[in-house]
C-alpha positions as CSV (number, residue, x, y, z in Angstrom):
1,X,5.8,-2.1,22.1
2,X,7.1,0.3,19.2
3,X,5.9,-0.5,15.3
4,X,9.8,-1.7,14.7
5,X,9.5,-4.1,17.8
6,X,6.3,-5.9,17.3
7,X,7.8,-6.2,13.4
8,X,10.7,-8.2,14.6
9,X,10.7,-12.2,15.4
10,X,13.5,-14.3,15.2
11,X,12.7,-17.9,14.7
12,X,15.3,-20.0,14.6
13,X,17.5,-18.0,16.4
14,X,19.3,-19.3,19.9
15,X,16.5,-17.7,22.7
16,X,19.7,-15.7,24.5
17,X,20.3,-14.0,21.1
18,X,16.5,-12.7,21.6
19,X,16.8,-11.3,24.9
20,X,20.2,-9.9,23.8
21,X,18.4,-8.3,20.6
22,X,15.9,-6.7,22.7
23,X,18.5,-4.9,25.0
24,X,20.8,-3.9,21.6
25,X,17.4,-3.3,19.7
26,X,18.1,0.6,19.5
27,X,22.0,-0.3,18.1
28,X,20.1,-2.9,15.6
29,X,17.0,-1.2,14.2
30,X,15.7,-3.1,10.8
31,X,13.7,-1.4,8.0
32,X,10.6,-3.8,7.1
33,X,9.7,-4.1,3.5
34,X,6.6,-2.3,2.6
35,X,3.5,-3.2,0.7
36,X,0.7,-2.2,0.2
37,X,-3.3,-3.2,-1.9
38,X,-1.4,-2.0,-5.5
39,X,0.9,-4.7,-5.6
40,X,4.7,-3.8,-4.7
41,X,3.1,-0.1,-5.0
42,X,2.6,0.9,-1.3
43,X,2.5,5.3,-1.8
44,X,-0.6,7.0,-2.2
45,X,-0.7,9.7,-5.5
46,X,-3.6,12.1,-5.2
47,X,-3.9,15.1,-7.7
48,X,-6.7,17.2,-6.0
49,X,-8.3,20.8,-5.2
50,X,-8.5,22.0,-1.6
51,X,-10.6,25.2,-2.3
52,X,-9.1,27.4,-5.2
53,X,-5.6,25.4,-4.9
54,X,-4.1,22.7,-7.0
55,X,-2.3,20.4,-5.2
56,X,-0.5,16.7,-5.8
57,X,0.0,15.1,-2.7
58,X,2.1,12.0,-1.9
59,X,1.4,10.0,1.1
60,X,4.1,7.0,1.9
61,X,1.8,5.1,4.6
62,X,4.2,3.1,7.4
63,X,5.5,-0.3,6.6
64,X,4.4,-1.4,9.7
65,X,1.7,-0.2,12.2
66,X,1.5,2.3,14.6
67,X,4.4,3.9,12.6
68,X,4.5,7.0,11.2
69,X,3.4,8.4,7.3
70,X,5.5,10.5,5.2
71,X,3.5,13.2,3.7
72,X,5.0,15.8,0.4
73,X,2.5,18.2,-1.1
74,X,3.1,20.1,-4.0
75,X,1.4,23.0,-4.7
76,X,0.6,24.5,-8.0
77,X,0.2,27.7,-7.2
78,X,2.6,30.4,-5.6
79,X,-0.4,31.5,-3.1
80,X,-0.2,28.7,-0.6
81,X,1.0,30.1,2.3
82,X,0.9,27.3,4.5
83,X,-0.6,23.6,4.7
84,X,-1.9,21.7,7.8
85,X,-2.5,17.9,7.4
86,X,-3.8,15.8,10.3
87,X,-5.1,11.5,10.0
88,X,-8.1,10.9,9.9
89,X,-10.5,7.6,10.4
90,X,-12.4,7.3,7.0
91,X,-15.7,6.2,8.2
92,X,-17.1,5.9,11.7
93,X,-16.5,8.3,14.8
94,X,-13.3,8.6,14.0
95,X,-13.7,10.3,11.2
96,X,-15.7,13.2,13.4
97,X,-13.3,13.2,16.0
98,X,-9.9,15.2,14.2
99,X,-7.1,15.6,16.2
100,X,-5.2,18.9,16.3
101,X,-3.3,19.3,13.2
102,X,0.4,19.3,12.2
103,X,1.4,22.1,10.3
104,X,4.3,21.1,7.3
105,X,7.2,22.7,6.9
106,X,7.8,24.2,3.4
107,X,10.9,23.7,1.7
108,X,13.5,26.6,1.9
109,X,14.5,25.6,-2.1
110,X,11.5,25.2,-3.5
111,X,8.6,27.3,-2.1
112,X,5.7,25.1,-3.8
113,X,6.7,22.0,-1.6
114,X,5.3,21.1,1.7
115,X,6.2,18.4,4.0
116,X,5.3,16.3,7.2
117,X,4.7,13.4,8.8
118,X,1.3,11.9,10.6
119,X,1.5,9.0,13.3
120,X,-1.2,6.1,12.1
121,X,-2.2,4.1,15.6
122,X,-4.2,1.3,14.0
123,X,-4.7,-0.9,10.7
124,X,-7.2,-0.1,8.3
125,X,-8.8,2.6,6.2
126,X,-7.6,6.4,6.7
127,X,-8.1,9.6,5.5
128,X,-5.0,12.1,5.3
129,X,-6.9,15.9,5.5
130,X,-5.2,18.7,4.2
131,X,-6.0,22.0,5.1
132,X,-4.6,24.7,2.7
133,X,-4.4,28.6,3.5
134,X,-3.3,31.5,0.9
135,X,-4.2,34.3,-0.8
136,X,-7.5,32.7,-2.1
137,X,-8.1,31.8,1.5
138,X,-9.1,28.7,3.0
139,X,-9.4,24.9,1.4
140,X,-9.5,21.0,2.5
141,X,-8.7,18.2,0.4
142,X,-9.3,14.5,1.8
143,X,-7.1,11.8,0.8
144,X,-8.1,8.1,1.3
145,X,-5.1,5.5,2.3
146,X,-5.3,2.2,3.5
147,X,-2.7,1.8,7.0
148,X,-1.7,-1.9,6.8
149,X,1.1,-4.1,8.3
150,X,3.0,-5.3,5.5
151,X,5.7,-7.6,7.0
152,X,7.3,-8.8,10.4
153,X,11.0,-8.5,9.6
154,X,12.9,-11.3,10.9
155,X,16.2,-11.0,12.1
156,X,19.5,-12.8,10.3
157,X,20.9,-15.6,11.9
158,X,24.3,-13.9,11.3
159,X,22.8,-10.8,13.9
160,X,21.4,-13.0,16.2
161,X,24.6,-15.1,16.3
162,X,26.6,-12.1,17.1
163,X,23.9,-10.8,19.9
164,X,23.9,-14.0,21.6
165,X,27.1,-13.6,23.1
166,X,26.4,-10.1,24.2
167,X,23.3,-10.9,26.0
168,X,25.2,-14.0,27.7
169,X,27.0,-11.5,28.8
170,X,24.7,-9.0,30.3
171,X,23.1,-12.0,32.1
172,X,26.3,-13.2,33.8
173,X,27.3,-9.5,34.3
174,X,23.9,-9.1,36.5
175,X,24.2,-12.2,38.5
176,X,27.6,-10.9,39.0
177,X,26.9,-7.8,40.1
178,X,24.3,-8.9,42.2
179,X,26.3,-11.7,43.9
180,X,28.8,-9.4,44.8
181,X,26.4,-6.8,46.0
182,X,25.6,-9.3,48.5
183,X,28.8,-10.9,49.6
184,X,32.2,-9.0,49.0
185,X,31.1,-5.4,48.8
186,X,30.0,-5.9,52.3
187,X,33.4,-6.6,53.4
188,X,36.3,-4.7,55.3
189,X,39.1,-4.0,52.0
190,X,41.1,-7.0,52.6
191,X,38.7,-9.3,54.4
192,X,38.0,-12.8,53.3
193,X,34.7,-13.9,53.7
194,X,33.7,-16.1,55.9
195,X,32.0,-19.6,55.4
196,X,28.7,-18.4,56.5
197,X,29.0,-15.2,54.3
198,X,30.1,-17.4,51.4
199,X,26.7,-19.6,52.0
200,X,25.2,-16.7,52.0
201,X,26.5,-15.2,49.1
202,X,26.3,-18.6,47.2
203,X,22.0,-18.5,48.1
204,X,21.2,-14.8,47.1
205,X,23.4,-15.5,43.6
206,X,21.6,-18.9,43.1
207,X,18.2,-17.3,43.4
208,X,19.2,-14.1,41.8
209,X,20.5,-16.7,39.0
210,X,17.3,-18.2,39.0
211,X,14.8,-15.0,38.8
212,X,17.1,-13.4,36.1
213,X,16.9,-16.4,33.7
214,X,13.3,-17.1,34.6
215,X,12.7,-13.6,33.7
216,X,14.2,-14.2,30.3
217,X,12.6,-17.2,30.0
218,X,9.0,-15.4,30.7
219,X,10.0,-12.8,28.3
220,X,11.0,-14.8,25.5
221,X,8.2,-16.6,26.1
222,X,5.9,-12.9,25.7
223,X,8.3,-11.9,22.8
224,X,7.2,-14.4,21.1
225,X,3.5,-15.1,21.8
226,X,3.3,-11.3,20.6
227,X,5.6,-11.7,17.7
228,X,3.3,-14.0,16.8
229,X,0.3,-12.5,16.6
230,X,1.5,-9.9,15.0
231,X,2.3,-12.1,12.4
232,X,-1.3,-13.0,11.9
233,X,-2.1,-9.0,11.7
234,X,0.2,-8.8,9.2
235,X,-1.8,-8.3,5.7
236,X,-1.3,-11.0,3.4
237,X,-1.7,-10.4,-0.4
238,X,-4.8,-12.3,-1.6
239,X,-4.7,-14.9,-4.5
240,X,-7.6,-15.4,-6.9
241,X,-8.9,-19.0,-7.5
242,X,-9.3,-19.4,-11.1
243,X,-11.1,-21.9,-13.3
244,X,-11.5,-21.9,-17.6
245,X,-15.2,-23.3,-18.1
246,X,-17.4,-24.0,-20.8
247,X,-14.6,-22.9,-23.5
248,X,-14.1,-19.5,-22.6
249,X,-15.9,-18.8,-19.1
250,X,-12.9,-18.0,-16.5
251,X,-14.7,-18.1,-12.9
252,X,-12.8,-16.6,-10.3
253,X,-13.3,-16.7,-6.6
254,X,-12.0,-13.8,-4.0
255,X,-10.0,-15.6,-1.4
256,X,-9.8,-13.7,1.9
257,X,-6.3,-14.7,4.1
258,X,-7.3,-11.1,6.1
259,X,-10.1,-12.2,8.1
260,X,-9.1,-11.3,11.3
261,X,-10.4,-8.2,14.0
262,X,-7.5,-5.6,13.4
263,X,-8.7,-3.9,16.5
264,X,-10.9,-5.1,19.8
265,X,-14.1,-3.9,20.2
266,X,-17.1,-4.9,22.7
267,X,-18.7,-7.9,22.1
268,X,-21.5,-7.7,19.8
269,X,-19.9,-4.4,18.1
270,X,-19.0,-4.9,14.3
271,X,-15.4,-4.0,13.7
272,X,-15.4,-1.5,10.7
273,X,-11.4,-2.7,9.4
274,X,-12.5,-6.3,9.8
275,X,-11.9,-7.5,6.2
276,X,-14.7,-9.4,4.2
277,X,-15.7,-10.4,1.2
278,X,-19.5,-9.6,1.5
279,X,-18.9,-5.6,1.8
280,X,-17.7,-4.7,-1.5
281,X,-19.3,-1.7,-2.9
282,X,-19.1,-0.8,-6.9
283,X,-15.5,1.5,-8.4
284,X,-16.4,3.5,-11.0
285,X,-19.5,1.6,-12.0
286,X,-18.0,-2.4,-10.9
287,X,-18.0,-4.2,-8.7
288,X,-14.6,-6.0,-9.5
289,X,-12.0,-4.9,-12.2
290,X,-10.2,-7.8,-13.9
291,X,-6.9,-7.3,-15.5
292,X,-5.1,-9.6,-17.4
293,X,-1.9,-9.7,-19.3
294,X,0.4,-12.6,-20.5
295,X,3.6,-12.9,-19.4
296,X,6.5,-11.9,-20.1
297,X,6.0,-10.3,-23.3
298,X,2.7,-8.4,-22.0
299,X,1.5,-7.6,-25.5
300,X,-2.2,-9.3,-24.2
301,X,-3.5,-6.7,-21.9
302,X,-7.2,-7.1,-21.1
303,X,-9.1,-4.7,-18.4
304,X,-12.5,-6.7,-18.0
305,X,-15.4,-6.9,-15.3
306,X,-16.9,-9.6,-14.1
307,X,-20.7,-10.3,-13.2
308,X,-20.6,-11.4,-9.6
309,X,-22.0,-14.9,-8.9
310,X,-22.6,-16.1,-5.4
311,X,-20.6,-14.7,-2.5
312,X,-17.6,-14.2,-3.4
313,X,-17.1,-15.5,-7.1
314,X,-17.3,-13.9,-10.0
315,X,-17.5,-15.6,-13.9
316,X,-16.5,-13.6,-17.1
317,X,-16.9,-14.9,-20.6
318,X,-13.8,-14.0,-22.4
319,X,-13.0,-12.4,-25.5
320,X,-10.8,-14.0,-28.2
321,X,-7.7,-14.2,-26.6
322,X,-3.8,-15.7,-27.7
323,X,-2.9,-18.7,-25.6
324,X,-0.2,-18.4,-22.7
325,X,0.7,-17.5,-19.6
326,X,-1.5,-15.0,-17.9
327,X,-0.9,-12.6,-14.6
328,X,-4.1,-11.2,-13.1
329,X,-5.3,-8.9,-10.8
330,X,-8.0,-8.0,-9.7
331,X,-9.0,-4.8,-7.8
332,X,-11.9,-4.6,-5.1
333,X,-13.0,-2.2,-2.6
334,X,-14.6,-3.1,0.5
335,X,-17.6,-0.7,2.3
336,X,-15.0,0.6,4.1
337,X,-13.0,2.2,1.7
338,X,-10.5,-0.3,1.9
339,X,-9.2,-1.0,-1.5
340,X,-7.4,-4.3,-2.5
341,X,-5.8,-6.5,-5.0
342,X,-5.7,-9.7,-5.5
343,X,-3.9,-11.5,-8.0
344,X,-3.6,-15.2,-9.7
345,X,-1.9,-16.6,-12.5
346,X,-3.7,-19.2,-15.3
347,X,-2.7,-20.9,-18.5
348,X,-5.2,-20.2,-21.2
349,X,-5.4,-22.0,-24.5
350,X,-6.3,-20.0,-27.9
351,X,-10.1,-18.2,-27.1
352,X,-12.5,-18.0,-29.3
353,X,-14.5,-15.9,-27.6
354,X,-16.9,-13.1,-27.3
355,X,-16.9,-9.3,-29.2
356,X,-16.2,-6.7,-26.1
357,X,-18.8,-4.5,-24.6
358,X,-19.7,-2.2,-22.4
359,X,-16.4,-0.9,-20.6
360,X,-14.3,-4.2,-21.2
361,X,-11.6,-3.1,-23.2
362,X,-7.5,-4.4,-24.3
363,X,-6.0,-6.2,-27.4
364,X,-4.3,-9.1,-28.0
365,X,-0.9,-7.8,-30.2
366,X,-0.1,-4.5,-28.0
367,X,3.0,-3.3,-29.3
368,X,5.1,-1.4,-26.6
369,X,6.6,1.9,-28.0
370,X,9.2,4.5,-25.9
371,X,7.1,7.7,-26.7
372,X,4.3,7.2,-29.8
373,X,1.6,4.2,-29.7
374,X,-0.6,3.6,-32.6
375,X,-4.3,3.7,-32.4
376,X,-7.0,3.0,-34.9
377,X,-8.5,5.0,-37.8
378,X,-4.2,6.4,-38.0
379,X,-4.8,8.1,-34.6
380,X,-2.2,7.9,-32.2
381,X,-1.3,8.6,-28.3
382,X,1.8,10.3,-27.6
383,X,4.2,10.2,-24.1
384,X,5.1,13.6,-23.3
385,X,8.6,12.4,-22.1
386,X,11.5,14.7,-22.1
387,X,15.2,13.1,-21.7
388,X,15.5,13.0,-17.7
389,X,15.8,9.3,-16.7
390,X,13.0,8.2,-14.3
391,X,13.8,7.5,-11.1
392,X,12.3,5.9,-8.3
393,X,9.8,7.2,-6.1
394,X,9.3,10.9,-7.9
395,X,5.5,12.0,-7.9
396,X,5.3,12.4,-11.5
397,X,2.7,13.8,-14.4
398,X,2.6,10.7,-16.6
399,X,0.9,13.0,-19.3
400,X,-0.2,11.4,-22.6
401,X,-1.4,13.4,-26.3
402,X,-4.0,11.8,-28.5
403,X,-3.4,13.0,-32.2
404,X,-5.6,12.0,-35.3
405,X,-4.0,11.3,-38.6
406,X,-3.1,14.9,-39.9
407,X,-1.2,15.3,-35.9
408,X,-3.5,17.6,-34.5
409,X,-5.1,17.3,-31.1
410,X,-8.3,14.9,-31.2
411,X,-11.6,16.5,-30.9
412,X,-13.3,12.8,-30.7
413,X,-12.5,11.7,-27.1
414,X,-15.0,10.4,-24.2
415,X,-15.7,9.9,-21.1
416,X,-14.4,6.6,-20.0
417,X,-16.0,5.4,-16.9
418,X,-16.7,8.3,-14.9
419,X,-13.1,10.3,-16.1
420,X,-10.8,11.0,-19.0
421,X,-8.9,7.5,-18.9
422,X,-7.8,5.2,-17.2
423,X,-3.8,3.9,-16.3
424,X,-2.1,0.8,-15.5
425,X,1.7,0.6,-14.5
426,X,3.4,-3.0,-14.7
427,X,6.9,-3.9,-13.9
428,X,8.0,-6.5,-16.5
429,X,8.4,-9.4,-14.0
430,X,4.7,-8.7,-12.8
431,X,6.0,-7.8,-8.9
432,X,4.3,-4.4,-9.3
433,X,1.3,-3.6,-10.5
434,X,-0.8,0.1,-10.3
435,X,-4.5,1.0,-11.3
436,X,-3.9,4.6,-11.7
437,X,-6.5,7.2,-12.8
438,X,-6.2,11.4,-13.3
439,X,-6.9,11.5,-10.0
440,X,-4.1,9.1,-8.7
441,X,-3.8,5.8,-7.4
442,X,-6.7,6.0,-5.0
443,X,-9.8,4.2,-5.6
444,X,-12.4,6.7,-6.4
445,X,-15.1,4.7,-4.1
446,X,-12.2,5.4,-1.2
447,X,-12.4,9.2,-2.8
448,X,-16.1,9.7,-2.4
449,X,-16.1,8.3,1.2
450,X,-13.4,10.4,2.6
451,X,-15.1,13.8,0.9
452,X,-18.0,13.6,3.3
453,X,-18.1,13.2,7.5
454,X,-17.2,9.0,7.8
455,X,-21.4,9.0,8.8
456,X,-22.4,7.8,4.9
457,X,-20.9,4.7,4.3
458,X,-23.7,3.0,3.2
459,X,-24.5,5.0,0.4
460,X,-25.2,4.1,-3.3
461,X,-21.6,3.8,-4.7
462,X,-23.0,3.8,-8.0
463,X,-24.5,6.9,-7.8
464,X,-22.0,9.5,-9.8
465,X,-19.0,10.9,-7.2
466,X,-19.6,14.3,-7.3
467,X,-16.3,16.2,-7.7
468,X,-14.9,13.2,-8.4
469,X,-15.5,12.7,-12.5
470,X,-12.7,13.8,-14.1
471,X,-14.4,14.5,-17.8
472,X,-12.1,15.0,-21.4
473,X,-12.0,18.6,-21.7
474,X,-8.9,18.2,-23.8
475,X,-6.9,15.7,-26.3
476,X,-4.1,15.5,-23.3
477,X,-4.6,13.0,-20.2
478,X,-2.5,13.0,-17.3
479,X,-1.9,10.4,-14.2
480,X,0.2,11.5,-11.0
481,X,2.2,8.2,-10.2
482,X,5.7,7.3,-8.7
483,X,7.5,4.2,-9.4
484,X,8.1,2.2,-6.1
485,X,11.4,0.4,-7.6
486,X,13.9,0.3,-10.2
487,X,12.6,-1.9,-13.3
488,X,11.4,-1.8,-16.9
489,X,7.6,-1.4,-16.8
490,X,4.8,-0.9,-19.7
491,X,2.0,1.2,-18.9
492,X,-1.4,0.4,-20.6
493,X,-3.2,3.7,-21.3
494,X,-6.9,3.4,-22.2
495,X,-9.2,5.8,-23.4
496,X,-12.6,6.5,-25.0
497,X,-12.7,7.4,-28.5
498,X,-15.1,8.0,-30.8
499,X,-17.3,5.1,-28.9
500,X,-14.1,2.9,-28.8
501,X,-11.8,2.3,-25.8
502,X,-9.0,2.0,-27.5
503,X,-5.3,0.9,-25.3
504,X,-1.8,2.5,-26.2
505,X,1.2,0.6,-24.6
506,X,4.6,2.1,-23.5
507,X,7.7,1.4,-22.1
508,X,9.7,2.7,-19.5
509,X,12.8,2.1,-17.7
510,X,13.2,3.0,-13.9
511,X,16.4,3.9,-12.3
512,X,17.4,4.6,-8.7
């Protein structure tokens, strides 16, 4: 069965409309809604080095799986000649075992932008490879994505209303056919039939009546046995449980609605993309990255981490936060490589809480601003935004200037957590939500497992990823992101300064 098929189940839909779906289903094809572990954020941004070349690459992973991935590279540099990129598991055998590559096909407008596109054959964590050949010679940049089943599109009543008669129609049309196979074509032109031909032709068209419909009855029965497990392969967005104890303790508990075996293996045999909760291995230096922002005017924006309890719960004593409404998410990534969110919503009273530390950072009166946010001591952060309107789904350079007092660029900033700062991009209604660093919007755990052969997964996360720190070597930070719809957003920049993470906070509109 194709990706688009096992996507499509229509219950509550007359069973003849089904059968006549299937046989129109090339005529009727439906696009499924994507998703993806950044909420509503399903694309991939990646701003790498394969070998001497500079490279932002864009992955757009199939809604559904098998289906196919949408790959755009841009290249930095004019010596790219050309660009191979071929899938990739990201740990295990199949991350030894590479398929012959697909070379892109560079654009006759723009010679710094390669295309393709990469079949993905099963659910889970994947690497996209990318071999680069110029001038400089040869290079290979890895790029972790996470293949999921988003949805299983369900067809409109209106559609299956308007295929029922048509595959009514098909079925008498057989019989038909079929009964007069057997009874007038065998006739002299003219002839009547007699009453032992008619018999005759009345039995063969009673039992061809009677496999036909059987048939569909058997299939609609399949159709939908295997529509509806592929419903339960579909991934479902995790939500947090969340708790206020003790005054200002939240507790939160990862909830796991995945737990299923996205692929057979022998009995006995561990499958790597089954998703759990006792796998998790550390981001950047945590284990779990709690966001929080109140809703709807976001001007509380919190980026905590949580000291993990038993199993899968996790307790944070909060800082002094305004009462409201408050949107969370929470990012994880499993040994795997697979990264996920998971997200809740809690009402909090006033917090009188603890002082931050460590790498727990936000503010509770964030001011949004179009282009100029104010820091402390007079500093400031400034968008680099020119006058072209945003639009949707254009890998971007979100780049951002830090300026003291006198507006010159700061000499005071720090490493923040393995890499110059870190990004989050949140459409106003909370329906999309991005954890974006200079790197992208890959997880850097994901990052340091697809650099190496698939055969290390077990090693210490914690341990610095090599390659992977992006340090401040200048007052100017810069996060490769595309906005998956149109909206207003804010995006919470944070950075390390002078010992202080300090947050500017933007605004943005998105068109088409």
């Amino acid at each position: 069965m194709s990706s688009r098929e096992s996507a499509f189940t229509c219950p509550g839909v007359p069973w003849i409309s089904v059968i006549g779906g299937k046989l129109m289903l090339l005529l009727f094809l439906l696009a499924p809604i994507a998703a993806s572990a950044h909420v509503g954020s399903p694309d991939f941004y990646y701003d790498g080095y394969a070998g001497p070349y500079h490279l932002l690459v864009t992955v757009r992973p199939p809604a559904v799986v098998p289906g196919i991935a949408e790959i755009q590279i841009r290249s930095l540099s004019t010596q790219v000649n050309q660009i191979e990129i071929l899938p990739l598991r990201l740990i295990g055998q199949g991350a030894k075992l590479a398929p012959t590559p697909d070379v892109t096909e560079r654009s006759k407008g723009d010679p710094q932008l390669f295309t393709g596109k990469l079949w993905l054959m099963t659910r889970g964590s994947w690497k996209v490879q990318v071999n680069a050949d110029g001038a400089q010679g040869n290079g290979e940049l890895a790029v972790p994505i996470a293949a999921i089943s988003a949805t299983s599109m369900r067809m409109q009543k209106s559609l299956g209303v308007l295929l029922a008669p048509l595959g009514l129609l098909l079925i008498v049309g057989l019989v038909g056919i079929i009964s007069a196979a057997n009874r007038d074509a065998v006739l002299e032109p003219g002839a009547t039939p007699s009453p032992s031909q008619r018999r005759r032709g009345f039995l063969i068209t009673t039992v061809a009546a009677i496999i036909v419909v059987g048939a569909v009855i058997f299939g609609n029965f399949w159709w939908t046995a295997d529509a509806s497990h592929t419903e339960r392969l579909s991934y479902k967005l995790p939500h947090l449980q969340l708790s206020l104890q003790s005054g200002n303790v939240l507790q939160l508990a990862l909830e796991n609605p995945n737990n299923v075996n996205w692929r057979q293996f022998p009995s006995g045999m561990d499958d790597p993309d089954r998703v759990r909760l006792d796998d998790l291995i550390p981001d950047h230096g945590h284990i779990l990255h709690l966001f929080l922002v109140r809703m709807p005017d976001m001007t509380s924006f919190w980026h905590l981490h949580p000291r993990q309890g038993e199993g899968a719960n996790f307790y944070e004593q909060l800082p002094s936060l305004p009462a409201g409404h408050y949107q969370i998410f929470a990012d994880i990534v499993h040994h795997t490589g697979f990264a996920e969110t998971q997200v809740g919503e809690i009402d909090l009273p006033t917090i009188e809480g603890n002082l931050l530390s460590g790498d727990d950072a936000g503010g509770p009166q964030l001011i949004a601003e179009k282009k100029i946010s104010q820091l402390s001591d007079g500093y400031r952060m400034v968008w680099e935004l020119d006058s072209t309107p945003i639009r949707i789904n254009q890998p971007t350079w979100f780049r951002f200037r830090i300026e003291d007092r006198n507006g010159n660029p700061a000499t005071d900033l720090e490493n923040y957590m393995g890499m110059a700062g870190h990004a989050a991009f949140i459409r106003s209604d909370g329906q999309v939500f991005a954890h974006v660093h200079p790197a992208g919007s890959i997880s850097m755990a994901a990052a340091e497992l697809a650099q190496d052969d698939g055969s290390n997964a077990a090693k210490d996360m914690s341990v610095a990823m090599t390659g992977m720190n992006q340090a401040t070597s200048s007052a100017e930070i810069t996060f490769p992101y595309g906005f998956p719809s149109a909206g207003d957003y804010h995006i919470f920049v944070q950075i390390k300064r002078a010992g202080k993470i300090e947050t500017g906070s933007f605004l943005a509109h998105v068109e088409n």
